[in-house]
C-alpha positions as CSV (number, residue, x, y, z in Angstrom):
1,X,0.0,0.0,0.0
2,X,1.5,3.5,-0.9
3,X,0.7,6.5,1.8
4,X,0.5,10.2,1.6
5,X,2.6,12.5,3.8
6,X,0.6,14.3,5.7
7,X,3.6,17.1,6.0
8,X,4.1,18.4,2.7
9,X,1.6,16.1,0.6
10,X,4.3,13.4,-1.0
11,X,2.2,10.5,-2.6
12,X,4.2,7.9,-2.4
13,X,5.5,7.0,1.7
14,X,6.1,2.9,1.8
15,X,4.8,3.0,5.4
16,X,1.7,4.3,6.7
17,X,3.2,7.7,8.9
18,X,2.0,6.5,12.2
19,X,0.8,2.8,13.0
20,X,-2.8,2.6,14.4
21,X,-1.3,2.0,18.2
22,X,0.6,5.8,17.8
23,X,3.6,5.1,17.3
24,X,5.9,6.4,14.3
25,X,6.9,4.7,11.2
26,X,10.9,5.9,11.2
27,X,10.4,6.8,7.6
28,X,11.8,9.4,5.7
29,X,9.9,11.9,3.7
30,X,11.7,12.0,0.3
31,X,10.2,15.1,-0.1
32,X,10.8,17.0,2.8
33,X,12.4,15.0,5.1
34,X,10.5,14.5,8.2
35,X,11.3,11.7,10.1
36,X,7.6,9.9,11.6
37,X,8.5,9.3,14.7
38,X,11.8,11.6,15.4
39,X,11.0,14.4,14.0
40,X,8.0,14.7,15.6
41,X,8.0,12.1,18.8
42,X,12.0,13.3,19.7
43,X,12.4,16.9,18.2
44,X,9.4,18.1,19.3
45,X,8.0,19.4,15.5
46,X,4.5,19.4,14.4
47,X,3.4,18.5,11.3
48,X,2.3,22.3,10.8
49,X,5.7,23.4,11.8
50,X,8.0,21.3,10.2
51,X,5.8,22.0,6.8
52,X,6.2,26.0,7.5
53,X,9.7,25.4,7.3
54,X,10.2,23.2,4.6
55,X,8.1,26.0,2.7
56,X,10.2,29.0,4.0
57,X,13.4,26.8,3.3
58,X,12.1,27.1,-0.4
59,X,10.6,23.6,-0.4
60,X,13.4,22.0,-1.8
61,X,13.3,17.8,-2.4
62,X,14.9,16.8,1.1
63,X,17.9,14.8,-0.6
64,X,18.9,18.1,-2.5
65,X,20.5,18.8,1.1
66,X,22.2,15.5,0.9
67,X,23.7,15.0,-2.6
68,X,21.7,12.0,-2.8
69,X,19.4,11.4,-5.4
70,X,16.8,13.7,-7.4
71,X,13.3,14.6,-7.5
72,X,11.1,12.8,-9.7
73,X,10.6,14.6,-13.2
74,X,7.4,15.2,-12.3
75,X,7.8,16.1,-9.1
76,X,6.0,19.7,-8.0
77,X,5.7,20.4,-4.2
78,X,3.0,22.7,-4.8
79,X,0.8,20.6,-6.1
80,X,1.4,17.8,-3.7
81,X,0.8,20.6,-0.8
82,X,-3.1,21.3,-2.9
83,X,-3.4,17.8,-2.2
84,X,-3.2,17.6,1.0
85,X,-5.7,21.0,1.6
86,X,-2.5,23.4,2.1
């Protein structure tokens, strides 16, 4: 089953973002790199807050940051934020 990040709107998360029980998957946002789980459980970020500054960092593919890999072709973070009501 594929999953929507409920952060920034990324269609495509292998894991659902938090089990059923609460607790976080561990994986990665692609997109903008929250961490379900850490980022949240650990570092204390909202879903609201880590997406406000993803979009004031320029909403930039998370791996941009990294050197490792690229976005989709078809990738358009505005569009994946509609999705998701933002």
């Amino acid at each position: 089953m594929i999953y929507t990040c409920p952060v920034c709107g990324f269609p495509s998360l292998d894991e659902l973002p938090r089990s059923e029980s609460g607790g976080g998957s561990y994986e990665i946002c692609p997109s903008c790199g929250f961490e379900f789980g850490y980022t949240d459980d650990d570092q204390g970020y909202s879903y609201e807050q880590w997406r406000k500054v993803w979009i004031k960092k320029g909403m930039k593919w998370r791996n941009e940051e990294t050197g490792i890999g690229n976005p989709p072709p078809e990738w358009d973070p505005v569009k994946q934020l509609e999705g998701i009501g933002v």
